[in-house]
MARDO-495258 format. One record per residue (C-alpha): z, x, y; residue in one letter; residue number from 1. Coordinates in steps of 0.05 Angstrom, whole numbers. Example, Ala and Ser with C-alpha at 12.3 -4.5 7.8 and 13.67 -1.06 7.14 Angstrom:
2
w 156&u 246&v -90&rest a&nr 1 $
w 143&u 273&v -21&rest s&nr 2 $
This chain:
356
w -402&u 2268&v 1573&rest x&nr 1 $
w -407&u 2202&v 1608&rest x&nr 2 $
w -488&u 2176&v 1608&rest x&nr 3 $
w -513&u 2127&v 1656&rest x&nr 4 $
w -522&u 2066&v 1620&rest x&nr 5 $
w -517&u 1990&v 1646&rest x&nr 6 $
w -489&u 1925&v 1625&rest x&nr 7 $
w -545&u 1876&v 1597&rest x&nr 8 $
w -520&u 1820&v 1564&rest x&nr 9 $
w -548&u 1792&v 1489&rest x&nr 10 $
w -611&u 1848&v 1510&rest x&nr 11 $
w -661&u 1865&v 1458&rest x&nr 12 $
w -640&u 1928&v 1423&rest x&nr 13 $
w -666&u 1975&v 1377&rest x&nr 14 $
w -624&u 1996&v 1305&rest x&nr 15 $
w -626&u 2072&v 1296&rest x&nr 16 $
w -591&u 2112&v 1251&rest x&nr 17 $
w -541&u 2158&v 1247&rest x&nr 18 $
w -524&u 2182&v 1176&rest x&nr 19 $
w -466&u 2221&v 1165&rest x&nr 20 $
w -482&u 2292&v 1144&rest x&nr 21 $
w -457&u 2307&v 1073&rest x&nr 22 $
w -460&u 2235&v 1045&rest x&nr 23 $
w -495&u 2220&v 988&rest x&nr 24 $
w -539&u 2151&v 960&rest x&nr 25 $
w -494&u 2103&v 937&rest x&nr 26 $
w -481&u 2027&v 926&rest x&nr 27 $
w -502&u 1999&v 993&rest x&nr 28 $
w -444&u 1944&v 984&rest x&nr 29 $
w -395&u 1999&v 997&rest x&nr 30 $
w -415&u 2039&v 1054&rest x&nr 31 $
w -399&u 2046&v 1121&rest x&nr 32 $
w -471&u 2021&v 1159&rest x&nr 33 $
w -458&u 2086&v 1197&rest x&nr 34 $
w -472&u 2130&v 1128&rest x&nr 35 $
w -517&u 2080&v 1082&rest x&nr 36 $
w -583&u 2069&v 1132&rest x&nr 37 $
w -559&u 2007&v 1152&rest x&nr 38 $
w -583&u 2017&v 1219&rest x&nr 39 $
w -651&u 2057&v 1198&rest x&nr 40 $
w -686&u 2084&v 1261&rest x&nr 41 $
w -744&u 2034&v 1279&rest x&nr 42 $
w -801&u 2058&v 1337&rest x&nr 43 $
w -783&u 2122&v 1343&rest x&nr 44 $
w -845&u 2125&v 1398&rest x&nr 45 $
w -826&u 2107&v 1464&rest x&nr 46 $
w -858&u 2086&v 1527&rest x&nr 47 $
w -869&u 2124&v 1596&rest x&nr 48 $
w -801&u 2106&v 1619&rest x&nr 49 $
w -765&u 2133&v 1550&rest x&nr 50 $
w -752&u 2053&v 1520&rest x&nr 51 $
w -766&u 2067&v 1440&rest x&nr 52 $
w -806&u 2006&v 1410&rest x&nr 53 $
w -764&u 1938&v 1398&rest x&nr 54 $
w -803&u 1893&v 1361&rest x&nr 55 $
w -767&u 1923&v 1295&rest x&nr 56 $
w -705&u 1898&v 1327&rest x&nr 57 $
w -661&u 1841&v 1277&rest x&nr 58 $
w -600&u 1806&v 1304&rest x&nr 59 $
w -529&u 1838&v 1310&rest x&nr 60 $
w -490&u 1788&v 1275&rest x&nr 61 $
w -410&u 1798&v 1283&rest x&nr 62 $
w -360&u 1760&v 1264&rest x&nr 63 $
w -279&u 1758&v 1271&rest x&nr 64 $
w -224&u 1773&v 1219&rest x&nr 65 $
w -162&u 1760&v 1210&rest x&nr 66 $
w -129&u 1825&v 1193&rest x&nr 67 $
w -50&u 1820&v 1166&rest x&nr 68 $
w -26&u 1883&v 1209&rest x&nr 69 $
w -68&u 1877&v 1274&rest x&nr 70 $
w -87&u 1801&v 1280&rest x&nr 71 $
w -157&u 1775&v 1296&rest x&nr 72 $
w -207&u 1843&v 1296&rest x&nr 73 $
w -288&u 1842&v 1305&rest x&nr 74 $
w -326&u 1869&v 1239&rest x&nr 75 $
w -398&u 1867&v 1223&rest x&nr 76 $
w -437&u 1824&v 1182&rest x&nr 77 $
w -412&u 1860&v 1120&rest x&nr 78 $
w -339&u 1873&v 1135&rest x&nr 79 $
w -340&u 1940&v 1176&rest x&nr 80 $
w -287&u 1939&v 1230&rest x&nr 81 $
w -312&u 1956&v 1293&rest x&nr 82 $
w -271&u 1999&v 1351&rest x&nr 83 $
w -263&u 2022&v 1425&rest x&nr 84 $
w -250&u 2086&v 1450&rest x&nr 85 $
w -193&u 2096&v 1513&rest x&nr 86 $
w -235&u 2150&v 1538&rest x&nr 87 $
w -294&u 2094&v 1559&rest x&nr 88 $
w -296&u 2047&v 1613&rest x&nr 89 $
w -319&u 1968&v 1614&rest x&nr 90 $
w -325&u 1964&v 1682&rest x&nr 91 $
w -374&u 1991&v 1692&rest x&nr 92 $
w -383&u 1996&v 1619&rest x&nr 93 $
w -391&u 2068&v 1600&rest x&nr 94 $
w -391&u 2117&v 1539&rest x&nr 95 $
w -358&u 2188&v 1537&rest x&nr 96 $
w -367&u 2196&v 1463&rest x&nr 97 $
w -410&u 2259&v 1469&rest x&nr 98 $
w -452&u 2281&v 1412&rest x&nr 99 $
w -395&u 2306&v 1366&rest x&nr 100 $
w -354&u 2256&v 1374&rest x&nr 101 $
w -415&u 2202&v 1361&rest x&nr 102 $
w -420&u 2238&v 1285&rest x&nr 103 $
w -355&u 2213&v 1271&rest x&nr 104 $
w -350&u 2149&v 1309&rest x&nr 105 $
w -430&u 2124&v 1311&rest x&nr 106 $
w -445&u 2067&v 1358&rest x&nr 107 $
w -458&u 1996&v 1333&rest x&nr 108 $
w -527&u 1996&v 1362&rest x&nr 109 $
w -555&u 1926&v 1391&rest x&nr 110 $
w -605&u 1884&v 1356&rest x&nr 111 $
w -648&u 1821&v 1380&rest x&nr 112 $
w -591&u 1778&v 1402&rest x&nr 113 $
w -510&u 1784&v 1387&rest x&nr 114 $
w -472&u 1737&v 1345&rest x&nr 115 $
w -399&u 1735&v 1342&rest x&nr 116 $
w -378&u 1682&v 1292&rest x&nr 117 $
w -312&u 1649&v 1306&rest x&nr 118 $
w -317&u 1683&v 1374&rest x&nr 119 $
w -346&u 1673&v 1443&rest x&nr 120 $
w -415&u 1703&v 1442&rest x&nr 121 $
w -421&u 1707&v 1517&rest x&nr 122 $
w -363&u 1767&v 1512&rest x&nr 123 $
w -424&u 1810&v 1477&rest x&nr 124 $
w -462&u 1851&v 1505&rest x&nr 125 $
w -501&u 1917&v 1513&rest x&nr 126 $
w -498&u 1985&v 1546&rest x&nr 127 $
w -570&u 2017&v 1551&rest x&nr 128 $
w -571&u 2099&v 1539&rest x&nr 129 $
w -622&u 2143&v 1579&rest x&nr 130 $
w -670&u 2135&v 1522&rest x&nr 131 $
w -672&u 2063&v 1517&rest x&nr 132 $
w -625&u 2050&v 1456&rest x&nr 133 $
w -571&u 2002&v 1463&rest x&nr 134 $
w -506&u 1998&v 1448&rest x&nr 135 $
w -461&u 1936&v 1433&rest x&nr 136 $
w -400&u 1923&v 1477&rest x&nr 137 $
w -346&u 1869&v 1479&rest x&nr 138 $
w -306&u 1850&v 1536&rest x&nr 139 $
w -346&u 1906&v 1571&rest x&nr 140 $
w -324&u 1970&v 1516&rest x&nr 141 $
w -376&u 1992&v 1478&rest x&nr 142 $
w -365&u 1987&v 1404&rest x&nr 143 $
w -362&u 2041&v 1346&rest x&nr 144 $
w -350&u 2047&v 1272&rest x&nr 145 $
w -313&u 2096&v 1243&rest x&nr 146 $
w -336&u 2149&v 1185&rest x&nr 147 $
w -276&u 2141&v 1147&rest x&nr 148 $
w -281&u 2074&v 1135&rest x&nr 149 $
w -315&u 2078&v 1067&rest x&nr 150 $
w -309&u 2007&v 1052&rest x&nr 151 $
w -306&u 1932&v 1087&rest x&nr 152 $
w -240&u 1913&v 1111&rest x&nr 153 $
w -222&u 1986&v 1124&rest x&nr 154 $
w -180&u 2002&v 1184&rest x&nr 155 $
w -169&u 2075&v 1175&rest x&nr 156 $
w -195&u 2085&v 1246&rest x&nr 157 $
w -137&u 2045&v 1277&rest x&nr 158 $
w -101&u 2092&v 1330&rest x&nr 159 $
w -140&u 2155&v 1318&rest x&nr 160 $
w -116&u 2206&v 1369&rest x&nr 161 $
w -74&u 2146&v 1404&rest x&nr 162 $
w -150&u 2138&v 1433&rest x&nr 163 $
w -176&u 2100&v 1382&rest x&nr 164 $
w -166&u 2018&v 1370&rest x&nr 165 $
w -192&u 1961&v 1329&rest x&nr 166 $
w -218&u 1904&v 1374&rest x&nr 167 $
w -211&u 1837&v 1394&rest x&nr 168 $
w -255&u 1783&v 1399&rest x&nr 169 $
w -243&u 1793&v 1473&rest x&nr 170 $
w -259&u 1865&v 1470&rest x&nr 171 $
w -181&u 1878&v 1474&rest x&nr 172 $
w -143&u 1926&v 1430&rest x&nr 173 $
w -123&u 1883&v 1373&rest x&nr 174 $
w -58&u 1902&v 1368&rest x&nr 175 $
w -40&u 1893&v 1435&rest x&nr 176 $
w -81&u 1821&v 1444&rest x&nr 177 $
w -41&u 1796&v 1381&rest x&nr 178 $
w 16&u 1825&v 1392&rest x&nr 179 $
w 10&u 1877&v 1332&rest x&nr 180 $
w 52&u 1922&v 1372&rest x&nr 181 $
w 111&u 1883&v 1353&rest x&nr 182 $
w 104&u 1904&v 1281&rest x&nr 183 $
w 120&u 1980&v 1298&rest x&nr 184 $
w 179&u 1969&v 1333&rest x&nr 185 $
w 249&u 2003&v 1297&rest x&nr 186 $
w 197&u 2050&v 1259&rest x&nr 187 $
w 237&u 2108&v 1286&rest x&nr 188 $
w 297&u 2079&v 1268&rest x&nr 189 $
w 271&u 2066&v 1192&rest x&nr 190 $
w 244&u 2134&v 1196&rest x&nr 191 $
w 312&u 2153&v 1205&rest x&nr 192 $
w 346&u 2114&v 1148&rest x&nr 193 $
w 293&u 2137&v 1103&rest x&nr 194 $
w 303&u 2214&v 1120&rest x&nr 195 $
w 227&u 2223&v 1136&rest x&nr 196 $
w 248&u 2291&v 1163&rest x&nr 197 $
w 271&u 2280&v 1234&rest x&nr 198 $
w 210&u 2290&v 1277&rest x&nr 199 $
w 216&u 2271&v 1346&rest x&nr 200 $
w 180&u 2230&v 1390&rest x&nr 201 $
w 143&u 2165&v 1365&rest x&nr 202 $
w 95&u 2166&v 1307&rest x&nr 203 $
w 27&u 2137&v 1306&rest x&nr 204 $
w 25&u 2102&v 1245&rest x&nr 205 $
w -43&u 2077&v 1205&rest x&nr 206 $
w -43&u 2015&v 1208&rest x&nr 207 $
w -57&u 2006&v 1136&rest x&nr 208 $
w 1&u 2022&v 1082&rest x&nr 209 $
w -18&u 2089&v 1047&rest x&nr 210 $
w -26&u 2075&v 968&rest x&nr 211 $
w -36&u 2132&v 920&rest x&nr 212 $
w -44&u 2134&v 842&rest x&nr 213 $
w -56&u 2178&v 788&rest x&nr 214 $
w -116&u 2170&v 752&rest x&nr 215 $
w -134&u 2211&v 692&rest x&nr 216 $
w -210&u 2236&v 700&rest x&nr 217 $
w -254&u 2264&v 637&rest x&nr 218 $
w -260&u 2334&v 666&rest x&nr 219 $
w -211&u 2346&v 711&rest x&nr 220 $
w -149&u 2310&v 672&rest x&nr 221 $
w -96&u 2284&v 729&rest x&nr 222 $
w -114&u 2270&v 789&rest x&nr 223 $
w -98&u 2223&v 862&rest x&nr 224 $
w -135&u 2172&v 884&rest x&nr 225 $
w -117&u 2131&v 937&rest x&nr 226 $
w -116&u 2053&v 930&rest x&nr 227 $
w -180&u 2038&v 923&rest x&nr 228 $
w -197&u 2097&v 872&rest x&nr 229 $
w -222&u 2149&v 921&rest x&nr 230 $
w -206&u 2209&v 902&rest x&nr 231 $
w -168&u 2263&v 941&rest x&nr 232 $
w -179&u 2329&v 964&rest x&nr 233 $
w -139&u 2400&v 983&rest x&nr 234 $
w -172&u 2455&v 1016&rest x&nr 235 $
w -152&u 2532&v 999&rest x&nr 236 $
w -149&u 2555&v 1072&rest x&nr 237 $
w -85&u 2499&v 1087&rest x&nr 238 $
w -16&u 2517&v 1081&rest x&nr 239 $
w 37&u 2481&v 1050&rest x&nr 240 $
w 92&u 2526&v 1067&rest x&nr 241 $
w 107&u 2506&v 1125&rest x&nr 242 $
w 46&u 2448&v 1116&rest x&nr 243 $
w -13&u 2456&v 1164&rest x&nr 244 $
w -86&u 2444&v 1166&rest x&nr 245 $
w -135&u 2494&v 1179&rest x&nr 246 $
w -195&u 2432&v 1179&rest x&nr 247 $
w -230&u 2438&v 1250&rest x&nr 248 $
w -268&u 2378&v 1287&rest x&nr 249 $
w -329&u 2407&v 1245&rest x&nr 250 $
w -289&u 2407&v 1180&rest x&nr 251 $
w -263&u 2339&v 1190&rest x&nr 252 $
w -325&u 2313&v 1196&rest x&nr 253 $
w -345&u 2323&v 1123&rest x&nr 254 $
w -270&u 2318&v 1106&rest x&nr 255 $
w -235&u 2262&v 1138&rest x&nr 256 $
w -160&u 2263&v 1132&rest x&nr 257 $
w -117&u 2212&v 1090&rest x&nr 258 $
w -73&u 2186&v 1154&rest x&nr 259 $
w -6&u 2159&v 1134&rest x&nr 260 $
w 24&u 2087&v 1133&rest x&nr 261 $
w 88&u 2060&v 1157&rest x&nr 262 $
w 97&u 2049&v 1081&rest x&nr 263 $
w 80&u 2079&v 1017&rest x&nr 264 $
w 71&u 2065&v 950&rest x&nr 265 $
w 59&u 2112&v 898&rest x&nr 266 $
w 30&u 2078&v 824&rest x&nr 267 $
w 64&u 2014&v 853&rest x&nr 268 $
w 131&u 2036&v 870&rest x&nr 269 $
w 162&u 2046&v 944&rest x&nr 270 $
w 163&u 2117&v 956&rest x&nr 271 $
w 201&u 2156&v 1017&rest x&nr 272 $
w 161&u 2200&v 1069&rest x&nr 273 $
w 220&u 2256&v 1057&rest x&nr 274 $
w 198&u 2267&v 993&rest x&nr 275 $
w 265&u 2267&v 964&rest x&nr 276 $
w 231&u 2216&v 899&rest x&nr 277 $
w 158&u 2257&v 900&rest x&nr 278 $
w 126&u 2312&v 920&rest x&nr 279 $
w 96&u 2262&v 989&rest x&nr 280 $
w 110&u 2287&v 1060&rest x&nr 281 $
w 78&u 2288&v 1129&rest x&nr 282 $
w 41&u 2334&v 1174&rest x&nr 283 $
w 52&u 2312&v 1243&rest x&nr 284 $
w 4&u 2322&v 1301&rest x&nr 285 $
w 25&u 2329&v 1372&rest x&nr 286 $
w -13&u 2250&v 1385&rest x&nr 287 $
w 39&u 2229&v 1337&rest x&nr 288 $
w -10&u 2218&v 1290&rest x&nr 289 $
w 13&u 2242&v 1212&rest x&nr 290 $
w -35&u 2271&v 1157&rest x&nr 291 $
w -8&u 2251&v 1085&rest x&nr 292 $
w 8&u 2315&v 1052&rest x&nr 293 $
w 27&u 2331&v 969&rest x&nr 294 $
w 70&u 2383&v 952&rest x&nr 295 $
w 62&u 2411&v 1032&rest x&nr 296 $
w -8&u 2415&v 1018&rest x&nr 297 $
w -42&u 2356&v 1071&rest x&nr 298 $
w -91&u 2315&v 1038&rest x&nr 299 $
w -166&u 2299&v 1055&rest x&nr 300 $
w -225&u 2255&v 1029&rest x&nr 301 $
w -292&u 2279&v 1018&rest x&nr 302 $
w -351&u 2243&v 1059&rest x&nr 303 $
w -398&u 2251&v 997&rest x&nr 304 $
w -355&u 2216&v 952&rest x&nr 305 $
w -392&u 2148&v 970&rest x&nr 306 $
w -362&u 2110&v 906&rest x&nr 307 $
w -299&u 2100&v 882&rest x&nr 308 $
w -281&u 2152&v 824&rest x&nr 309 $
w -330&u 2205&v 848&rest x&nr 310 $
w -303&u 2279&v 847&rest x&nr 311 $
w -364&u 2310&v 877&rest x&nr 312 $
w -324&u 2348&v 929&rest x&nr 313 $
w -291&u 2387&v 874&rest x&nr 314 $
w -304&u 2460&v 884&rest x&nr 315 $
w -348&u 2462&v 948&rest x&nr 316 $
w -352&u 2524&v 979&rest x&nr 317 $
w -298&u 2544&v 926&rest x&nr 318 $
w -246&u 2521&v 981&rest x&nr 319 $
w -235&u 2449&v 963&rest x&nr 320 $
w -207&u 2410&v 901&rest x&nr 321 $
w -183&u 2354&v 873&rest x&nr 322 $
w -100&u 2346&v 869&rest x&nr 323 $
w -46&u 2323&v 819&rest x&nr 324 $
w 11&u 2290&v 829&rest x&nr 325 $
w 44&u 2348&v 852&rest x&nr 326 $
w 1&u 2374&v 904&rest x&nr 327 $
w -28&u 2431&v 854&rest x&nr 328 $
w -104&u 2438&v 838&rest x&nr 329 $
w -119&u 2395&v 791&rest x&nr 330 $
w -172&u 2438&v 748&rest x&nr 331 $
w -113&u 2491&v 751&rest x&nr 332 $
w -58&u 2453&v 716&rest x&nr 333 $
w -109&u 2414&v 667&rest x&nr 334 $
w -134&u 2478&v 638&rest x&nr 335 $
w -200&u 2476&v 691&rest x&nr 336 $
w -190&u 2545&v 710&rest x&nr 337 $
w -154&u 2596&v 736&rest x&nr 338 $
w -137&u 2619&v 813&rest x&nr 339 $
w -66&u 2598&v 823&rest x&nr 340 $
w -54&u 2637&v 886&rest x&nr 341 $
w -69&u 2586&v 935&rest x&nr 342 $
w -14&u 2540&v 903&rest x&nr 343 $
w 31&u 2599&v 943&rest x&nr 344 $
w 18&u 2565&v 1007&rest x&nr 345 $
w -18&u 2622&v 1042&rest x&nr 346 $
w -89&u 2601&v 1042&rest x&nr 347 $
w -98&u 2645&v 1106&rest x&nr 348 $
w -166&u 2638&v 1146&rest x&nr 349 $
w -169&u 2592&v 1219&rest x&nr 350 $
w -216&u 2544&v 1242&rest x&nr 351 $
w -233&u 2515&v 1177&rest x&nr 352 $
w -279&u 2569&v 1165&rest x&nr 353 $
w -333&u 2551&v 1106&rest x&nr 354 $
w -332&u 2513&v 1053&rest x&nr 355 $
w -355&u 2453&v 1085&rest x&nr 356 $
């Protein structure tokens, strides 16, 4: 859906939110602004001609990064990286991120002025929806976070459907502005040498090396974490013989999948994506893009989990759990419970049905 918006340079804007259904209070510090009321609706009252109030409005206040994979990228005032979507245009600028797509990528909405520090202000700018908010753009493309970045410095976003990039100061896709691309090329060919299992085409790597660990938790005994401690998820309605995910668009929304890396490192050590030295594979998607998967069984994070450590997805809708190192449910192998017959790899059921 494509709305009629129009360029307005360092405009007044208005902060609304959009918090991600599912998530729970946590520590400010180490949310998203798209989940943690960061950008709390102000004036929800408009005038005659649909503008919602301004004078709530504070400053948009960006600044660049230098990221070690993709080069300089735009973040927010606490760290957030910030993204463009293929599907827009920036001249004229233009969003097609309808309303589905906007609850997992939520536009950085404008403020009283934009700020890009160590950048070139004058490449800000706005895009004005049909009901007065305002979106930020650079270099013409509007600007978005992404929901599974649950942390600052996060680029888990990074080539999402091949449609989805980090930016630029310049409003460019960061890897191709600095030359990031360079650092996938022979990634097939190491695929190869590493016996990652042969799949054709190229691969759409994250651009962030996937790091998993065991951690031992009070109730649940082993379970994986990913490097910063969040914890990770199976769902009973998967497969993981052959491995495939049964998570729709709605699904994913509440469960975002753990994308893989170029590399990984499992408890510190250099692991292979064939699994021939663990129980780690891949579930490739026709973009290219790969889902990290544990004993076939592809792996997930839960959108509630809002701190490090937190196993509150365990048991929803009696469909998802936490995982060992091998892929099985954790409360199953610790003594949690019972239930072993979705370790079979026949969870049945489409769509992602339930359990959400």
């Amino acid at each position: 859906m494509q709305r009629t918006k129009k360029l307005m340079p360092l405009a007044v804007g208005l902060i609304a939110a959009l918090v991600l259904a599912g998530c729970k209070d946590g520590d400010p510090q180490s949310l998203n602004p798209a989940s943690d009321g960061e950008q709390n609706e102000a004036g929800q009252e408009g005038d005659g001609d649909g503008k919602k109030d301004q004078d709530l409005a504070s400053p948009t206040k960006l600044k660049v990064k230098d990221h070690d994979e993709l080069g300089d990228i735009v973040v927010d005032e606490k760290g957030f990286t910030l993204y463009r979507f293929d599907q827009d245009t920036a001249d004229p600028p233009a969003s097609n991120c309808d309303a589905d797509c906007e609850q997992k990528w939520p536009p950085v909405w404008a403020g009283e002025g934009i700020t890009i520090e160590g950048g070139d202000d004058s490449e800000a700018g706005t895009l004005e929806w049909d009901n007065g908010q305002e979106q930020v753009t650079l270099g013409g493309w509007p600007l978005y976070y992404y929901a599974g970045d649950t942390a600052p410095d996060q680029t888990n976003g990074e080539a999402m459907g091949d449609a989805w990039w980090a930016v630029s100061p310049t409003g460019k896709k960061a890897k191709d502005d600095n030359g990031a691309e360079d650092a996938d090329e022979g990634a097939e060919e190491q695929n190869a040498a590493e016996g990652d299992g042969g799949q054709s085409g190229e691969r759409q790597w994250s651009s962030e090396k996937t790091v998993l660990k065991t951690k031992q938790d009070p109730e649940l005994g082993e379970i994986m974490v990913d490097g910063e401690g969040r914890t990770l998820y199976r769902f009973d309605q998967d497969t993981a013989d052959p491995p495939a995910s049964n998570c729709d668009a709605d699904c994913e929304e509440q469960w975002p999948r753990l994308m893989a890396g170029k590399e990984v490192e499992i408890d510190g050590k250099k692991a292979k994506w064939d699994g021939s030295d663990s129980e780690i594979g891949l579930l490739e998607f026709p973009d290219g893009t790969c889902q990290v998967t544990l004993g076939g069984w592809p792996l997930y994070y839960y959108v509630g989990d809002t701190a490090a450590g937190q196993t509150t997805g365990e048991g929803v809708g009696d469909v998802w759990w936490a995982v060992n190192s091998e892929g099985k449910r954790a409360k199953d192998v610790n003594g949690g419970g019972g239930g072993a017959s979705a370790d079979k790899g026949n969870g049945g059921g489409g769509g992602g049905g339930g359990g959400y």
